[in-house]
C-alpha positions in Angstrom: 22.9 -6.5 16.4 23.0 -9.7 14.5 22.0 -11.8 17.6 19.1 -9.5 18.8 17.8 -9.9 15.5 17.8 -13.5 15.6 16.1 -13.3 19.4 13.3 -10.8 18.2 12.5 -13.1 15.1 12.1 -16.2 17.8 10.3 -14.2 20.2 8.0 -13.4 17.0 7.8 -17.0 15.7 7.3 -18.3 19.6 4.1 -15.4 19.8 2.5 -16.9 16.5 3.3 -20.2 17.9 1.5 -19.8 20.7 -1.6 -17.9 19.2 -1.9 -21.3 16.8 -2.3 -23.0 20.0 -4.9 -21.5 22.1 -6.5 -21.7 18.4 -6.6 -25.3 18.2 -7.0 -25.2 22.2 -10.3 -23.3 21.8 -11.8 -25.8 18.5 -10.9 -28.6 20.0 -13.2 -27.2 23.2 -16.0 -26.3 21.3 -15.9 -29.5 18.8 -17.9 -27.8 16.2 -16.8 -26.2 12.8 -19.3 -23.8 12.7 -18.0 -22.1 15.7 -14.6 -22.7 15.9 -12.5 -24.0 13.4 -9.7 -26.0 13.7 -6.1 -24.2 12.2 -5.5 -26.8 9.6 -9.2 -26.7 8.6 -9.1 -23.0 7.9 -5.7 -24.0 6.1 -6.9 -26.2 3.8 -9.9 -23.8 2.8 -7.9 -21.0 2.4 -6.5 -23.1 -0.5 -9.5 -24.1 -1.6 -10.3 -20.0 -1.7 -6.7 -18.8 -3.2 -7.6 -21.4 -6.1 -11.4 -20.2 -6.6 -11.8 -18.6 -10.0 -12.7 -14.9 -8.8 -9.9 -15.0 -5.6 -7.4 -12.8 -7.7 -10.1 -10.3 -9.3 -11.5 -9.9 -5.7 -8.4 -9.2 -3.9 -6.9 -6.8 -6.8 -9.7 -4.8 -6.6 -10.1 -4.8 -3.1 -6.1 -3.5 -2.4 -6.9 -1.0 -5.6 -9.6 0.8 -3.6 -7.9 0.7 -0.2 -4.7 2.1 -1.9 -7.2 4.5 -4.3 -8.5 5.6 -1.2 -4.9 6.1 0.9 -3.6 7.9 -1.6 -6.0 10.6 -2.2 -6.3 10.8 1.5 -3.0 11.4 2.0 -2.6 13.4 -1.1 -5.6 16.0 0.2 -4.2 15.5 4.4 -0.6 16.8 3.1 -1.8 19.8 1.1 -4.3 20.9 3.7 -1.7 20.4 6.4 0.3 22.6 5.0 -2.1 24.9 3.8 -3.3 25.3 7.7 0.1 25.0 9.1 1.4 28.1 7.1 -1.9 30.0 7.1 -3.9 30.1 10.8 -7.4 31.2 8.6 -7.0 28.2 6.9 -6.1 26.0 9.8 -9.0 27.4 11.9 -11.9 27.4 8.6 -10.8 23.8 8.4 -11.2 22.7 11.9 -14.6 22.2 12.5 -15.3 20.3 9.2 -11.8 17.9 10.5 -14.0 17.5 13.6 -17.0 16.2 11.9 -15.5 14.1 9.8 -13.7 12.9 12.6 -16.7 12.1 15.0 -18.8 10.5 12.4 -19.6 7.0 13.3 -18.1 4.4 10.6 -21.3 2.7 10.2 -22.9 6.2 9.6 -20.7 7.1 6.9 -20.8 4.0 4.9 -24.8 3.4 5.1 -24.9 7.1 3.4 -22.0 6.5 1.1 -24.3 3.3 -0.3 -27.3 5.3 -1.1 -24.9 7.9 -2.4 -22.8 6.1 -4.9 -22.2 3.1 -6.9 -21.0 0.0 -4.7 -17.6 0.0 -6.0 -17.0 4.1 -4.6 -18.5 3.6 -1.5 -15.2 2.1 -0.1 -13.0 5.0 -0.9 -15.2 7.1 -0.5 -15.3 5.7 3.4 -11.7 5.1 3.0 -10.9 8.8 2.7 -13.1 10.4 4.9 -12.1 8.1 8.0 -8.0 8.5 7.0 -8.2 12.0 5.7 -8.3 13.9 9.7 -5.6 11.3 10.9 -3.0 12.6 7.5 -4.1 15.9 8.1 -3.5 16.6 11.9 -0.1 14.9 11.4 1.2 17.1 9.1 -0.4 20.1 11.4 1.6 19.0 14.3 4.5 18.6 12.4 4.8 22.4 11.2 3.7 23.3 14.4 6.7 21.7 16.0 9.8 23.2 13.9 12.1 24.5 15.5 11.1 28.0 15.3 14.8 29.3 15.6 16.2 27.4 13.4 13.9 29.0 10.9 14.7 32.2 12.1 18.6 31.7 11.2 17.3 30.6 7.9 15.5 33.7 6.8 18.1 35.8 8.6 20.4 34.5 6.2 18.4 34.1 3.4 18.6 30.6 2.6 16.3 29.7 -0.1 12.7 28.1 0.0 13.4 25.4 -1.5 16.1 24.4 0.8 14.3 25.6 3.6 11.3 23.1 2.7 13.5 19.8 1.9 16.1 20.5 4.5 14.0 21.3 7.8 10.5 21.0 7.1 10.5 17.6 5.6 12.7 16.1 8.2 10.7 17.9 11.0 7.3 16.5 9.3 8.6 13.3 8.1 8.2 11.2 11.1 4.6 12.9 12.0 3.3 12.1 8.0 4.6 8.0 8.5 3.5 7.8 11.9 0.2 9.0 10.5 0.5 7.0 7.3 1.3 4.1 9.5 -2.0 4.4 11.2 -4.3 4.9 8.3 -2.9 2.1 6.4 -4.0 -0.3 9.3 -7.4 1.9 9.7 -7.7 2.0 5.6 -7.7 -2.2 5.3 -10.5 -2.6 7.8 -12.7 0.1 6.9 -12.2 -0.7 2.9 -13.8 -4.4 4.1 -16.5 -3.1 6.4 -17.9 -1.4 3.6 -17.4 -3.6 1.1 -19.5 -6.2 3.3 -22.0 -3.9 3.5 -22.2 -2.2 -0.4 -21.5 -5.6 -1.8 -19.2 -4.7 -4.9 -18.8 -7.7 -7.4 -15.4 -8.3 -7.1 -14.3 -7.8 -3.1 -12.9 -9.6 0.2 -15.7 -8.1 2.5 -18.4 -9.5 -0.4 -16.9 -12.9 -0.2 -17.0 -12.4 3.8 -20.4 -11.6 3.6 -21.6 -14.6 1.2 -19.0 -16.8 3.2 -21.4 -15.6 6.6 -24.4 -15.7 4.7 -23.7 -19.7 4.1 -22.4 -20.6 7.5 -19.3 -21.4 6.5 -17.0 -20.3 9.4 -13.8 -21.8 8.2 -14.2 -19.7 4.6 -14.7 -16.5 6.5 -11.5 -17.5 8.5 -9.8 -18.5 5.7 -10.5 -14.3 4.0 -10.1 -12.8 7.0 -5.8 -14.5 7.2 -5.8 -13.1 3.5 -6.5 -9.9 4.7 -4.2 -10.0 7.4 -1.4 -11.3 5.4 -2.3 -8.2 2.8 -2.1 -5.8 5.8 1.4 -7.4 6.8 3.0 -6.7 3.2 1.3 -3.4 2.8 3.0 -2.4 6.8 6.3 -3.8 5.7 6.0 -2.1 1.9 5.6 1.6 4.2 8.2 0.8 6.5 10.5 0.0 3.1 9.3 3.8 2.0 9.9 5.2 5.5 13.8 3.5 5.6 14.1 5.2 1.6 12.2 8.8 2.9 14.8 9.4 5.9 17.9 8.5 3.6 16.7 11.4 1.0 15.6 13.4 3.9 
């Protein structure tokens, strides 16, 4: 175990390696910063962008709304679920509005939520409608998928609710919900930035992605864009952490 860790870790370390290379590779081909920046370039002015005076306000509110916006979609995706896994009315009055919401185009969604709301809703607001149909269908296929005998034995011998719900529903639904969750949290970073470039809230990474565009200044929008990447990577590991904890109580 301890020795396939240590091989994954270097296979890991060798990809990142090697995607730092063909980086340099590719500005050292083009010769021009506005293009292609060099690695250590983008380095230096991400450090010039973690010590600007607003870097801390932006990304706090930024990770604020994507989580804002994750947890009422998952929130309102578990209950419905549910709601349309035990009740087939339910399941089929909800369908058609999952499969709008579904098909709507991003770009649609946030032009409207800008002349909707305020700049700083219009991420959530995005947030949850492109997150809530992946939580929701989950959790639908989960309930759909229980062993149906095993519930029979349970309500043959009367076992209660309560134990019915924590000991085979949740572990039944439980890898459905984080597979879900696990999709939407990659899904919920990008689309909270789109429209953040787009509405143009005070304090955001897509706004400072925009202005960094706006100037030319390629290596600052390189420098955001690994910010938000390392945010997505701590966010992934932080639900993996809550996945590990879920199936222990489970």
């Amino acid at each position: 175990m301890r020795n396939s860790t240590i091989r994954n870790s270097l296979l890991s370390a060798a990809s990142i390696l090697a995607l730092l290379l063909v980086w340099k590779l590719m500005a050292v081909y083009w010769n021009q910063e506005l293009i292609m920046p060099a690695p250590e370039t983008t380095l230096v002015t991400m450090w010039q962008v973690i010590q600007a005076d607003n870097f801390w306000q932006s990304v706090g509110y930024t990770l604020g709304r994507g989580l804002l916006g994750f947890v009422i979609s998952c929130a309102i995706g578990v209950v419905a679920g549910f709601a349309a896994g035990f009740s087939p009315p339910v399941m089929w009055l909800l369908q058609p509005w999952v499969t709008v919401i579904r098909t709507i185009p991003v770009m649609s969604v946030i032009i409207l939520a800008i002349i909707w709301f305020r700049t700083d809703i219009v991420p959530i607001f995005v947030t949850f409608l492109m997150i809530f149909p992946i939580i929701y269908s989950n959790v639908l296929s989960g309930i759909k998928n229980i062993d149906k005998q095993l519930l029979e034995m349970a309500h043959m011998y009367r076992v209660k609710p309560r134990r019915i719900m924590t000991e085979l529903y949740f572990p039944a639904i439980l890898p459905y919900l984080m597979a879900g969750a696990a999709n939407a949290m990659g899904i919920t970073w990008k689309v909270i930035i789109a429209a953040e470039i787009l509405s143009q809230p005070r304090f955001a990474i897509g706004t400072n992605l925009m202005i960094a565009k706006i100037d030319l200044e390629t290596a600052r929008v390189f420098a955001w864009t690994a910010v938000a990447i390392a945010i997505s990577f701590i966010l992934e590991y932080g639900l993996n952490v809550l996945e590990k904890r879920l199936k222990k109580w489970g």
